[in-house]
C-alpha positions in Angstrom: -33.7 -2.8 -4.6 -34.5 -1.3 -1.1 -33.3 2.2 0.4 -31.9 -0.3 3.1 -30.0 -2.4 0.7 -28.6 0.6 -1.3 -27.4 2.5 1.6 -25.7 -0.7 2.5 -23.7 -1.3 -0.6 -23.1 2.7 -0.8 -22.0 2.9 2.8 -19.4 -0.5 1.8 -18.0 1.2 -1.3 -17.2 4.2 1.1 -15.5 2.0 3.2 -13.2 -0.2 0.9 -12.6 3.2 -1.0 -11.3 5.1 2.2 -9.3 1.6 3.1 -7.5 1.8 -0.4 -6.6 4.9 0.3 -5.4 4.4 3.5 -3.0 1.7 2.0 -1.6 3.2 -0.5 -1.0 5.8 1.3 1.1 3.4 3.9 2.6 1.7 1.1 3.6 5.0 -0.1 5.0 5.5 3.8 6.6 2.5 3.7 8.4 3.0 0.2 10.0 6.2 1.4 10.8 4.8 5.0 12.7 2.1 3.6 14.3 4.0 0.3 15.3 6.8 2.7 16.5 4.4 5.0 18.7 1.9 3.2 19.1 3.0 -0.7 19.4 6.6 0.0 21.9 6.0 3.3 24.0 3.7 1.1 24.4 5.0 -2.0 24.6 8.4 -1.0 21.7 10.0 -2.7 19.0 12.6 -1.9 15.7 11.2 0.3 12.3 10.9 -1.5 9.4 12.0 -0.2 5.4 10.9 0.1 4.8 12.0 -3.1 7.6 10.6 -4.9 7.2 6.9 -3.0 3.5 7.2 -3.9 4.6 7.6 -8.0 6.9 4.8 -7.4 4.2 2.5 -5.7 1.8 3.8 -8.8 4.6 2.5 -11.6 5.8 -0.6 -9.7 1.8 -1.7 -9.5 1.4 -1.1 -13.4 4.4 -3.3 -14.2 3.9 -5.7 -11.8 0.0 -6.6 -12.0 -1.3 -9.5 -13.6 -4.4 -8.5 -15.1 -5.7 -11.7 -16.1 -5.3 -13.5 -13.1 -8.6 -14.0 -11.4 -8.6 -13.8 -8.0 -11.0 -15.2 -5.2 -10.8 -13.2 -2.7 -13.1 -10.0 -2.7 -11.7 -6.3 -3.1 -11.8 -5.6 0.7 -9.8 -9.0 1.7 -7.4 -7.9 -1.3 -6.5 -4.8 0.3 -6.8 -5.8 3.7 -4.0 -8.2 2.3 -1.9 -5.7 1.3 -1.7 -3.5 4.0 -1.1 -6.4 6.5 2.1 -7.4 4.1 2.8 -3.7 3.7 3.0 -3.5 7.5 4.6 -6.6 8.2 7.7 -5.3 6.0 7.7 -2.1 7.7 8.2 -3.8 10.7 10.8 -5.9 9.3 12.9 -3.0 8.1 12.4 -1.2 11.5 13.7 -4.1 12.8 17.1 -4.6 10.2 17.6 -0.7 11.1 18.1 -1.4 15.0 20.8 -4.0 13.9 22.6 -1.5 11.6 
């Protein structure tokens, strides 16, 4: 393996790792956004915060993932996936909220 090839794949592992944490970070944004938003308006209840959306994103994932599934898509067009929906339904809430 070359110095050139192995500061490649380090420099790529940075990347996709800073990415995740972008998204879940935004999913955690987007969590609270819409919870504050709709549930927490309607039912009357306290707001969560960054934190709190981020432990519900964390518990959701667990249940939700389907281990043995094999995808074919790499890790970064996984992700990149996943913020683009995460983003898309932000936008979609926004826009339910200027109706309401």
């Amino acid at each position: 393996m070359t110095n050139k090839y192995k500061a490649e794949v380090i420099v790529e592992i940075i990347v996709n790792t800073i990415f995740f944490v972008i998204t879940v970070v935004f999913r955690a944004f987007t969590i609270a956004y819409l919870f504050n938003n709709f549930v927490a308006v309607t039912f009357d209840i306290p707001k969560i915060g960054l934190v709190v959306a981020l432990g519900i994103n964390l518990v959701v994932g667990l249940m939700t993932s389907d281990s043995s599934s094999s995808s074919d898509k790499s890790f970064r067009e996984q992700t990149i996936t996943s913020f683009v929906s995460t983003g898309v339904t932000l936008l979609f809430g926004w826009l339910l909220l200027l109706f309401v």
